[in-house]
MINU-578663 format. One record per residue (C-alpha): x, z negated, y. Coordinates in nm, 4 decimals, always signed. Last residue first. Example, Ala and Ser with C-alpha at 12.3 -4.5 7.8 and 13.67 -1.06 7.14 Angstrom:
2
<<+1.3670, -0.7140, -0.1060>> <<+1.2300, -0.7800, -0.4500>> 
% end
This chain:
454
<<+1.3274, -0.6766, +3.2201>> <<+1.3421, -0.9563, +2.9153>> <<+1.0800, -0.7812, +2.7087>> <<+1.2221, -0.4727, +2.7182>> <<+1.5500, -0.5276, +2.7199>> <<+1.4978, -0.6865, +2.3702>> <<+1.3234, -0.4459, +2.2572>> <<+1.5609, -0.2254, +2.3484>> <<+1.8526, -0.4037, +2.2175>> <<+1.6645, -0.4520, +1.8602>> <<+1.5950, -0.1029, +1.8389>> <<+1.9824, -0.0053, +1.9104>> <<+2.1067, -0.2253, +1.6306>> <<+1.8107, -0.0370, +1.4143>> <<+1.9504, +0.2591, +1.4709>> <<+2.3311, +0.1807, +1.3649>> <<+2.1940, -0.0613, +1.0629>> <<+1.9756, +0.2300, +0.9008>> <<+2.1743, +0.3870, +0.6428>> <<+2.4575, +0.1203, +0.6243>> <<+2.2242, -0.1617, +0.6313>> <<+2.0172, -0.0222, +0.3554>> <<+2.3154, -0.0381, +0.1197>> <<+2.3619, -0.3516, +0.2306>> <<+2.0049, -0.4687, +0.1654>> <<+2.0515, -0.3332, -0.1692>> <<+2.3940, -0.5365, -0.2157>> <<+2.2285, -0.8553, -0.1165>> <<+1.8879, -0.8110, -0.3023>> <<+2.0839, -0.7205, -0.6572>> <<+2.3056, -1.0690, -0.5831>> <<+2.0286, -1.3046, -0.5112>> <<+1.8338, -1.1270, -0.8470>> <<+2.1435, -1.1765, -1.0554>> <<+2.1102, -1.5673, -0.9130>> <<+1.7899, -1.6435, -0.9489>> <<+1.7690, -1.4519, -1.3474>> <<+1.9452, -1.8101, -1.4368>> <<+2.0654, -2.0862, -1.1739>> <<+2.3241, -2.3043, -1.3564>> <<+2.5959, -2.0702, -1.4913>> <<+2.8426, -2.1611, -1.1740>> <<+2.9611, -1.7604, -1.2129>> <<+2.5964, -1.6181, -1.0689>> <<+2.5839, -1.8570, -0.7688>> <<+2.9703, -1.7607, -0.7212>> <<+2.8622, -1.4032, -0.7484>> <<+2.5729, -1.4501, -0.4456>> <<+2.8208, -1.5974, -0.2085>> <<+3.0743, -1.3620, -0.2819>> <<+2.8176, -1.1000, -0.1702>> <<+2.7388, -1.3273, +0.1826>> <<+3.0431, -1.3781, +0.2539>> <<+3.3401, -1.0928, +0.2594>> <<+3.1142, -0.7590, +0.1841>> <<+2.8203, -0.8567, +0.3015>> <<+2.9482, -1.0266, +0.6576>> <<+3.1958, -0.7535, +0.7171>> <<+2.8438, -0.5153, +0.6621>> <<+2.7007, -0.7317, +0.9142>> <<+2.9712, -0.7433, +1.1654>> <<+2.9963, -0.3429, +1.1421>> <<+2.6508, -0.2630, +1.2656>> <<+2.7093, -0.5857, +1.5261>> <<+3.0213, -0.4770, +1.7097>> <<+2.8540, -0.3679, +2.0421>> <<+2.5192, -0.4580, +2.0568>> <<+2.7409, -0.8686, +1.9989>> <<+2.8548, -0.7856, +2.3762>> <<+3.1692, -0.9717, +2.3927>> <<+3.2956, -1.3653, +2.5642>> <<+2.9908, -1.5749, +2.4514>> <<+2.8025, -1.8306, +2.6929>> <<+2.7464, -1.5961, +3.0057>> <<+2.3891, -1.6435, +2.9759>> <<+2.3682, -1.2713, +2.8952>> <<+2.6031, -1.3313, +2.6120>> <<+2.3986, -1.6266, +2.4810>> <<+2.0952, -1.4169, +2.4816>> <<+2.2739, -1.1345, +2.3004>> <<+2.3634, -1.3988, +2.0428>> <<+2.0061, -1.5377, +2.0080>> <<+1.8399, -1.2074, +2.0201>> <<+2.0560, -1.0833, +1.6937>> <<+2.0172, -1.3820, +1.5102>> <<+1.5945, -1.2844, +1.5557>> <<+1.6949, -0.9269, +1.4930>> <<+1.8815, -1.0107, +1.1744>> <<+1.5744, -1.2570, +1.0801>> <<+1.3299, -0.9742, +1.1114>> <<+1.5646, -0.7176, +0.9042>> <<+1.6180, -0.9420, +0.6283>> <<+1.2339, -1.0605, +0.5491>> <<+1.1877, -0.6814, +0.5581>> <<+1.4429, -0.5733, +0.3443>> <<+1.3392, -0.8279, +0.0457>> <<+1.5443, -1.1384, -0.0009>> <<+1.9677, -1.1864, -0.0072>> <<+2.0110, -1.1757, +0.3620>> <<+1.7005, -1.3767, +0.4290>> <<+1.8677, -1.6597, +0.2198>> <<+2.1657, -1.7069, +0.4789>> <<+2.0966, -2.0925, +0.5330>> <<+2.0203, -2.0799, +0.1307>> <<+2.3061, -1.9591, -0.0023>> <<+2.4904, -2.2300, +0.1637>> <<+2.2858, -2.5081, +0.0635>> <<+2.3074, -2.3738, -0.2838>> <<+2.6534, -2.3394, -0.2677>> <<+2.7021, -2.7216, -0.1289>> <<+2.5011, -2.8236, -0.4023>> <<+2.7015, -2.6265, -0.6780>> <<+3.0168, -2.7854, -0.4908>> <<+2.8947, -3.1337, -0.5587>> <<+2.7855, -3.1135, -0.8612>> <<+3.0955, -2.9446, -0.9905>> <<+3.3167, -3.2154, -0.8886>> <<+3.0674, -3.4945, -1.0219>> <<+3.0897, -3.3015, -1.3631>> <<+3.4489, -3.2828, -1.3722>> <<+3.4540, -3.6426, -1.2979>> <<+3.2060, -3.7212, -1.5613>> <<+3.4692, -3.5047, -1.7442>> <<+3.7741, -3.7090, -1.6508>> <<+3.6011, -4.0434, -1.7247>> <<+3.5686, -3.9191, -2.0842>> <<+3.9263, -3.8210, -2.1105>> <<+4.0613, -3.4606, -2.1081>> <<+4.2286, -3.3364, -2.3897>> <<+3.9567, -3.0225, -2.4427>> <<+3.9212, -2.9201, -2.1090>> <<+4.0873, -2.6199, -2.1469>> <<+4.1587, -2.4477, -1.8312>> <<+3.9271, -2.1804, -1.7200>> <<+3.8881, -2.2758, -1.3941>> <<+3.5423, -2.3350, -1.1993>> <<+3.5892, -2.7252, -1.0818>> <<+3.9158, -2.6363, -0.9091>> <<+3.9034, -2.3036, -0.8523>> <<+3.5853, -2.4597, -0.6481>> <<+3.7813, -2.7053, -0.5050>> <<+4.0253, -2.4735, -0.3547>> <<+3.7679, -2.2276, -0.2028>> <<+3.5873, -2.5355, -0.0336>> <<+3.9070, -2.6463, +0.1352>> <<+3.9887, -2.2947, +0.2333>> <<+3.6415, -2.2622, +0.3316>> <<+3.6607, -2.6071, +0.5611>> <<+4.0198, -2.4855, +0.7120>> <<+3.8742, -2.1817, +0.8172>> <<+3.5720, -2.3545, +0.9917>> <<+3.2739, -2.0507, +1.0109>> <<+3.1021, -2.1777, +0.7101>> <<+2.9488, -2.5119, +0.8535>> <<+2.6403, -2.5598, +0.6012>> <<+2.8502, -2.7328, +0.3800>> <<+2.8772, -3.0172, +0.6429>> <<+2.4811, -3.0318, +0.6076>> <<+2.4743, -3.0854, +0.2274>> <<+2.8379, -3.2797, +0.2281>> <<+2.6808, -3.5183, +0.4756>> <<+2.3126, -3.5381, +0.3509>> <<+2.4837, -3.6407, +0.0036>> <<+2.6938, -3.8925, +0.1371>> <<+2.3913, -4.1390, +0.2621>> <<+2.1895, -4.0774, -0.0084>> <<+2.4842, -4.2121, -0.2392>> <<+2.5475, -4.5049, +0.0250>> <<+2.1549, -4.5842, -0.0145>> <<+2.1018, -4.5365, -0.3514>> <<+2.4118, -4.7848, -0.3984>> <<+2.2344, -5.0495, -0.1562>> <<+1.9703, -5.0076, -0.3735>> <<+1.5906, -4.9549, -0.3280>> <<+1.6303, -4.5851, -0.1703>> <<+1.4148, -4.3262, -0.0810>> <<+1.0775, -4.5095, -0.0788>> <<+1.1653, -4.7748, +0.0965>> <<+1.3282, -4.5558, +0.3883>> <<+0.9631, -4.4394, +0.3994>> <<+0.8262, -4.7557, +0.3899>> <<+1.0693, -4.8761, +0.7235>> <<+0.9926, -4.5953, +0.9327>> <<+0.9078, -4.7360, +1.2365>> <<+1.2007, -4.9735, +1.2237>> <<+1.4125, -4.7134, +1.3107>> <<+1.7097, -4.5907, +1.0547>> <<+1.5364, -4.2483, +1.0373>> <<+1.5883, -4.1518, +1.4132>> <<+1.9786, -4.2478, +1.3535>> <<+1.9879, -4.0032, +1.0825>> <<+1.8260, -3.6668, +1.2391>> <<+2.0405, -3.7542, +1.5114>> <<+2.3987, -3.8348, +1.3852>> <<+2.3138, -3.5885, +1.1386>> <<+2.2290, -3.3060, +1.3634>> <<+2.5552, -3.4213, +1.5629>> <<+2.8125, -3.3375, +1.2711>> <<+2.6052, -3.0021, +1.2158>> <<+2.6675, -2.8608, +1.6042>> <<+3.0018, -2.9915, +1.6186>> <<+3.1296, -2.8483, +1.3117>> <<+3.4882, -2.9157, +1.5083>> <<+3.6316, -3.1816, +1.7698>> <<+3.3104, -3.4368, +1.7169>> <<+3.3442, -3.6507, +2.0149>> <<+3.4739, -3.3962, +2.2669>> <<+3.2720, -3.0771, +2.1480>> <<+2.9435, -3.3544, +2.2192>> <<+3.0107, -3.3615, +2.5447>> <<+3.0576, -3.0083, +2.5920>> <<+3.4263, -2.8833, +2.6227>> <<+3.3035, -2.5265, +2.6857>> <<+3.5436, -2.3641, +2.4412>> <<+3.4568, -2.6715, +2.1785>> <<+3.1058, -2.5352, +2.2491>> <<+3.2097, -2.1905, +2.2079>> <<+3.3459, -2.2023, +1.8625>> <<+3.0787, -2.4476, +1.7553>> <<+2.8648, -2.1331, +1.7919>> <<+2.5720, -2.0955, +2.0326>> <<+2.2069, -2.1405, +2.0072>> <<+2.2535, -2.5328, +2.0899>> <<+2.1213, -2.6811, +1.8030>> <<+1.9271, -2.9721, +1.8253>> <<+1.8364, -3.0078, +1.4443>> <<+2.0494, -2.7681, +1.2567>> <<+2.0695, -2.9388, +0.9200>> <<+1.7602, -3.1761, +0.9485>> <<+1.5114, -2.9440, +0.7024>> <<+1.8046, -2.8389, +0.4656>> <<+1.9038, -3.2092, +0.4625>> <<+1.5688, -3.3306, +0.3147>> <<+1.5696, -3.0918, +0.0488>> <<+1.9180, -3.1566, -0.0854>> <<+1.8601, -3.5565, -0.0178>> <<+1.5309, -3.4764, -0.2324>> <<+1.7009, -3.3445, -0.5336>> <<+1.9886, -3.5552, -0.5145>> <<+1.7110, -3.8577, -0.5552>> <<+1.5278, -3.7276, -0.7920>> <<+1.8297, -3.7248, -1.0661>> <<+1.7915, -3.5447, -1.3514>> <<+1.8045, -3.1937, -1.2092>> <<+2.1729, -3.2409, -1.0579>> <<+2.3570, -3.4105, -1.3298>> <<+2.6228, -3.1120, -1.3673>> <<+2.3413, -2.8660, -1.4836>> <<+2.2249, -3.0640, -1.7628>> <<+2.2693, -3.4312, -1.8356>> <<+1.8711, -3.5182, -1.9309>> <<+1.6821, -3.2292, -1.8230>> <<+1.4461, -3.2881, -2.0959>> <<+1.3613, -3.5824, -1.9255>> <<+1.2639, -3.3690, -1.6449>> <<+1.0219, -3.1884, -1.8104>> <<+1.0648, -2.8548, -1.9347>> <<+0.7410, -2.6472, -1.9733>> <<+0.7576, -2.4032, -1.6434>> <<+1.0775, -2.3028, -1.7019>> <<+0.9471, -2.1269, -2.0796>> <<+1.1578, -2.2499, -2.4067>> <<+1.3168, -1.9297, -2.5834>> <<+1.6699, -2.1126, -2.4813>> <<+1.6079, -2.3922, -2.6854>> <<+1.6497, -2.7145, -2.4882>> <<+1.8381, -3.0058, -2.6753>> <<+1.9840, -3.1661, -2.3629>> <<+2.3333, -3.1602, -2.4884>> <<+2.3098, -2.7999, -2.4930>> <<+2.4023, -2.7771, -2.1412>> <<+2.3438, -2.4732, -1.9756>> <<+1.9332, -2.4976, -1.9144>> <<+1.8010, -2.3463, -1.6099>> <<+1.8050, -2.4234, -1.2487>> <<+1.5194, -2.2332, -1.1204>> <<+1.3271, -2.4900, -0.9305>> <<+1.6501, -2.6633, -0.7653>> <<+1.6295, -2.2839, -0.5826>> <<+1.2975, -2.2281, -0.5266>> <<+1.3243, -2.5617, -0.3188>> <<+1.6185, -2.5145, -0.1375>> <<+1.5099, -2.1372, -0.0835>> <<+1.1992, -2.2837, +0.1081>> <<+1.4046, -2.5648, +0.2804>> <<+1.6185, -2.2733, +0.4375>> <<+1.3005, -2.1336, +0.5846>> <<+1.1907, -2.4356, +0.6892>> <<+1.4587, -2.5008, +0.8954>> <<+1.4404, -2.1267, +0.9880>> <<+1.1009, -2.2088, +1.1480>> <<+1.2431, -2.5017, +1.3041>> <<+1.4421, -2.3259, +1.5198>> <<+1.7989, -2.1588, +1.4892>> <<+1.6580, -1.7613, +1.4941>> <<+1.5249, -1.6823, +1.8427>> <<+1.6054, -2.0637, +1.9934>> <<+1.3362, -2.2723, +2.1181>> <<+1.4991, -2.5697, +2.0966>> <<+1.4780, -2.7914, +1.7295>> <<+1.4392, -3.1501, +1.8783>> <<+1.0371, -3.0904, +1.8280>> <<+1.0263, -3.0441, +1.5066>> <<+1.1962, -3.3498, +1.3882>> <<+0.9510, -3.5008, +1.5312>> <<+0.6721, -3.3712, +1.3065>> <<+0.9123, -3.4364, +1.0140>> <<+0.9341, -3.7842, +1.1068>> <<+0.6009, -3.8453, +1.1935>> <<+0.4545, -3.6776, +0.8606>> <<+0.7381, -3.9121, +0.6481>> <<+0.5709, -4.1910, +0.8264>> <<+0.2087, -4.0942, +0.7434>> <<+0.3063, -4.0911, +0.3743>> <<+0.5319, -4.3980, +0.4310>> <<+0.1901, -4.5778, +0.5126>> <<-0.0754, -4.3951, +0.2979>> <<+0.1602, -4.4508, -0.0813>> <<+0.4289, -4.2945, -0.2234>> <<+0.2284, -4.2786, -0.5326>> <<+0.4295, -4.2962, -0.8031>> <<+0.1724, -4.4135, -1.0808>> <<+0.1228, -4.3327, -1.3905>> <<+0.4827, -4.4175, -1.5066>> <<+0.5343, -4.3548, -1.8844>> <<+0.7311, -3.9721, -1.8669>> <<+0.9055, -4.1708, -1.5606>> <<+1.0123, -4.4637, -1.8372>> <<+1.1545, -4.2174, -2.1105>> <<+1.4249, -4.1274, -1.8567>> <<+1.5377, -4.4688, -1.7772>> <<+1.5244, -4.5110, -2.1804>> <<+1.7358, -4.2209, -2.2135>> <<+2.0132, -4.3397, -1.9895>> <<+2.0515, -4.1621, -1.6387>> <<+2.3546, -4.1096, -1.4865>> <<+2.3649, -4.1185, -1.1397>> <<+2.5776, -3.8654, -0.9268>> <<+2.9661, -3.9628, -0.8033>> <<+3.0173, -3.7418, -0.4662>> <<+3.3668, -3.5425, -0.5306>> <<+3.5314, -3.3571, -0.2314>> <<+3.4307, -3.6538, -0.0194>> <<+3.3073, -3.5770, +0.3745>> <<+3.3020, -3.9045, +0.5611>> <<+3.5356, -3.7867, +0.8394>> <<+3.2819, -3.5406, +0.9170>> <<+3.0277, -3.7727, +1.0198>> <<+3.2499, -3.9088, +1.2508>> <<+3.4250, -4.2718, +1.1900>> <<+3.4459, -4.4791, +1.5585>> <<+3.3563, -4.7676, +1.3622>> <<+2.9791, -4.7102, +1.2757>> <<+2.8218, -4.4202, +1.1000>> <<+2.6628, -4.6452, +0.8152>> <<+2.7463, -5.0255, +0.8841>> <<+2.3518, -5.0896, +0.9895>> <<+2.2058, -4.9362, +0.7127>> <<+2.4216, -5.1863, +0.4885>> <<+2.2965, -5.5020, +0.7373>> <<+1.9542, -5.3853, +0.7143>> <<+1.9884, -5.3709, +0.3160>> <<+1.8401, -5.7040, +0.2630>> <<+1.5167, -5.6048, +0.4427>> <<+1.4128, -5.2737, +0.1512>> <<+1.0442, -5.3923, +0.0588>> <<+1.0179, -5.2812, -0.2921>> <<+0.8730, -4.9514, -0.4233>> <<+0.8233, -4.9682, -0.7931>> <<+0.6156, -4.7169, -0.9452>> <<+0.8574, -4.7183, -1.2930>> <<+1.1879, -4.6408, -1.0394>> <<+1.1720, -4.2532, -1.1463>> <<+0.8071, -4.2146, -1.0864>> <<+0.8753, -4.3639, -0.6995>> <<+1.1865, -4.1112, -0.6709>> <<+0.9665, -3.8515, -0.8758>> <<+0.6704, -3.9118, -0.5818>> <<+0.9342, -3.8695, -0.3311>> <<+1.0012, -3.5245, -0.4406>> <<+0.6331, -3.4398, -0.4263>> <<+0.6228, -3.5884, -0.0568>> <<+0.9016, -3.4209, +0.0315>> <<+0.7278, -3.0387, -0.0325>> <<+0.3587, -3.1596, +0.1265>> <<+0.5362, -3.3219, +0.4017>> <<+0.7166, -2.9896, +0.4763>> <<+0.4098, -2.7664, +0.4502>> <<+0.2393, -3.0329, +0.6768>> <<+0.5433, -2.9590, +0.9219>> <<+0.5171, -2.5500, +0.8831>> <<+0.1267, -2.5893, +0.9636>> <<+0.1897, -2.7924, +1.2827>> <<+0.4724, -2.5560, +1.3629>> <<+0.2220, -2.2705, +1.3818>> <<-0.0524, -2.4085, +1.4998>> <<-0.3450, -2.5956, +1.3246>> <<-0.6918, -2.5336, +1.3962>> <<-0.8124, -2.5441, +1.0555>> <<-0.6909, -2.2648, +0.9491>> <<-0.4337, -2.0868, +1.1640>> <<-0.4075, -2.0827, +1.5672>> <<-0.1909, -1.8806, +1.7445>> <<+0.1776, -2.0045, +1.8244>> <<+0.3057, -1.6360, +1.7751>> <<+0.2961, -1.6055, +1.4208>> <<+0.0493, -1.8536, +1.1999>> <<+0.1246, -1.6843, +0.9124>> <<+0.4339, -1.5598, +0.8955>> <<+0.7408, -1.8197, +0.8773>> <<+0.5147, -2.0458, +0.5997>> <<+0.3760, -1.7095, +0.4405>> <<+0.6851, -1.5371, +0.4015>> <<+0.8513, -1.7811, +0.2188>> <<+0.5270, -1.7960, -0.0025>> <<+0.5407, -1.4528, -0.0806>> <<+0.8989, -1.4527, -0.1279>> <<+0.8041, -1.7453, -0.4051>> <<+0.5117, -1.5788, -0.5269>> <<+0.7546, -1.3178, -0.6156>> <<+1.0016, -1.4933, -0.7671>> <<+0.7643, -1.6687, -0.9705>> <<+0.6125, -2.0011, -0.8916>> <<+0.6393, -2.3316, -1.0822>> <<+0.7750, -2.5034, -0.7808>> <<+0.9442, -2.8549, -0.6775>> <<+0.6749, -3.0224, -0.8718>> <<+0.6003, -2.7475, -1.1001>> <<+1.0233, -2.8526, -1.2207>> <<+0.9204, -3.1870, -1.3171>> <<+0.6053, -3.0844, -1.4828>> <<+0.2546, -3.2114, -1.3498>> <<+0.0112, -3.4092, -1.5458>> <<-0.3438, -3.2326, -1.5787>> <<-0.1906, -2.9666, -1.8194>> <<-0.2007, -2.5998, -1.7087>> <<-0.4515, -2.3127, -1.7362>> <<-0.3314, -1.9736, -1.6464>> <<-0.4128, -1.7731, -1.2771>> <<-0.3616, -1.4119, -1.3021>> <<-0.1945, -1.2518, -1.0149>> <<-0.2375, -0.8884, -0.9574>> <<+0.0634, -0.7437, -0.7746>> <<+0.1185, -0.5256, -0.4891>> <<+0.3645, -0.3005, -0.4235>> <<+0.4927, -0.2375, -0.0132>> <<+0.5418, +0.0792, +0.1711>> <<+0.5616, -0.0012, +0.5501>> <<+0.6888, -0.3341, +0.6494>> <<+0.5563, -0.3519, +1.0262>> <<+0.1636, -0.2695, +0.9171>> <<+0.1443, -0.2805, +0.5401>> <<+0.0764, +0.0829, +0.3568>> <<+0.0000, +0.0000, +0.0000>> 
% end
């Protein structure tokens, strides 16, 4: 069918199939397809364009916070389910909330190359498949709402850094932790078994520790939402350049150092007490909360050469073919931590740039939107070229040397299944399209953006 904007599009019948009443572990991150998925992607950015009104009155970043509440809440329901339905009042870790980000210690100064994950003994995993209730309950509920709904409002009004690519980046987040398949056969999943019937006490061990622990998963979630709250629509490059305030505390990844500084500092207020409550218990759940928003959002930061060196190092690391066969027991949960970690910081990654690696159309209307927001900055006198001028080849640069490598180290970790080839086959195809139609469509997005700033 002809769609207006898009062109030629195919269309699918979806046929709806019965389900049990009690939710899977991986339906309650998402049980979609890839296509409902991009559909659904779409839907959160598209829907309610231009501010107007959807259903029910709501506007457009009113509907893309309740989308967000809907997406936590589910994770914090397996944090509850996880704990047996136990959500304690959390007073005697003031003073440990307290001692987080204090000292003169940046954000980035707490980055770890290894972030220990919990292990989870069978009976701990037994217990969720027991819990009936996780209910989050009303209060952190309405708290979690607040939060996000704030949140929204110290995004600016940049072209593509707003909260609608927030959102956007929480959207691959989620599809991605969805479709982390089985690679360990220590968790006793046949390979013939569907996604949609493993429960997360199946998941037991696999995939580096990542998909039995509701905790990570949120903390991966949450941070894609926070990781560019406040930014400034320019590049760290040119706010170290400018000597801004915050250039002069932070030094480098300036922009993501401060949108944890803020997203966390609003979070430690008494106001949201439950829904601290509900994330952690433990002053260990804390600390490990704590360092996973760090490395999430510090992965985010790919411009830093000595950060992708860093990153490149560790994952040769964690990656290599050596033989593991001598090492210890503590070495391998080690191992394990190591490859955590940098799978996270991947799928972070992957996910910031997700439009590049999605249908054409999702890719050309964020590449116009980055586009606007660097011209902008040039005609504010806040970048030193003309991006018109060097963006055809800038994107292809970017395929070839980030966001294709990207893709194959999704592929190479083993963790993410048919996700990953399908990642790589979007990237090169939009590419390819790039090449045809890049030159023109650089010259479209000037105009219109002439246009409507004349």
């Amino acid at each position: 069918m002809l769609v207006k904007g898009k062109g030629k599009m195919q269309t699918y019948w979806l046929r709806k199939s019965s389900r049990s009443t009690k939710p899977r572990a991986s339906e309650l991150i998402s049980g979609k397809s890839i296509l409902e998925e991009e559909a659904e992607t779409e839907e959160i950015s598209e829907r309610t364009e231009e501010g107007t009104n959807g259903i029910e009155g709501m506007n457009k970043t009113e509907r893309l916070v309740e989308w967000n509440v809907e997406v936590l809440v589910a994770l914090l329901e397996q944090i509850v389910g996880s704990r047996g339905g136990v959500v304690n009042q959390i007073q005697t870790l003031s003073d440990a909330e307290k001692k987080i980000g204090v000292g003169g210690k940046t954000v980035l100064e707490e980055f770890t190359p290894v972030i220990p994950l919990k292990r989870f003994d069978n009976e701990e995993l037994e217990l969720r498949q027991r819990t009936t209730n996780s209910n989050v309950g009303e209060e952190a509920r309405s708290q979690l709402r607040n939060y996000i709904s704030t949140i929204s409002g110290m995004y600016p009004g940049n072209a593509f850094h707003n909260f609608e690519h927030a959102s956007h980046v929480t959207a691959s987040v989620k599809k991605l932790l969805a479709r982390i398949v089985n690679t360990d056969e220590r968790n006793g999943l046949a390979a013939s078994v569907p996604s949609d019937s493993v429960d997360l006490v199946d998941l037991a061990g696999h995939s580096y520790g990542i998909t039995s622990d509701p905790l990570t998963q949120f903390t991966v979630v949450f941070s894609a939402l926070i990781h560019d709250v406040d930014h400034p629509g320019v590049p760290n490059a040119q706010l170290v350049k400018e000597q801004s305030r915050w250039a002069r505390v932070y030094k480098k990844s300036v922009a993501e150092q401060k949108s944890v500084d803020i997203a966390w500092d609003m979070l430690m207020s008494d106001e949201y007490a439950e829904l601290r409550a509900c994330i952690y218990q433990t002053e260990e759940e804390l600390l490990r909360f704590r360092q996973l928003v760090v490395n999430t959002v510090m992965a985010t930061d790919i411009a830093d050469k000595e950060l992708q060196a860093l990153r490149k190092n560790r994952w040769e690391t964690a990656f290599s073919n050596a033989d593991s066969a001598t090492k210890s027991s503590t070495d391998n949960v080690e191992s394990e931590d190591r490859k955590a970690t940098i799978v996270i910081e991947h799928l972070i990654q992957a996910s910031d740039v997700a439009h590049t690696m999605q249908h054409w159309h999702i890719y050309k209307k964020w590449n116009e939107r980055f586009f606007r927001e660097c011209y902008a900055a040039y005609s504010n006198g806040r970048a030193d070229s003309d991006p018109s001028t060097s963006w055809y080849k800038g994107e292809i640069g970017f395929f070839d040397f980030y966001v294709i490598p990207l893709a194959k180290k999704l592929k190479s970790c083993g963790v993410f299944g048919v996700s990953s080839d399908e990642y790589l086959n979007y990237a090169m195809a939009n590419r390819e399209e790039w090449v045809r139609e890049g030159e023109t469509l650089v010259q479209k997005f000037l105009a219109r953006y002439n246009e409507e700033n004349a």
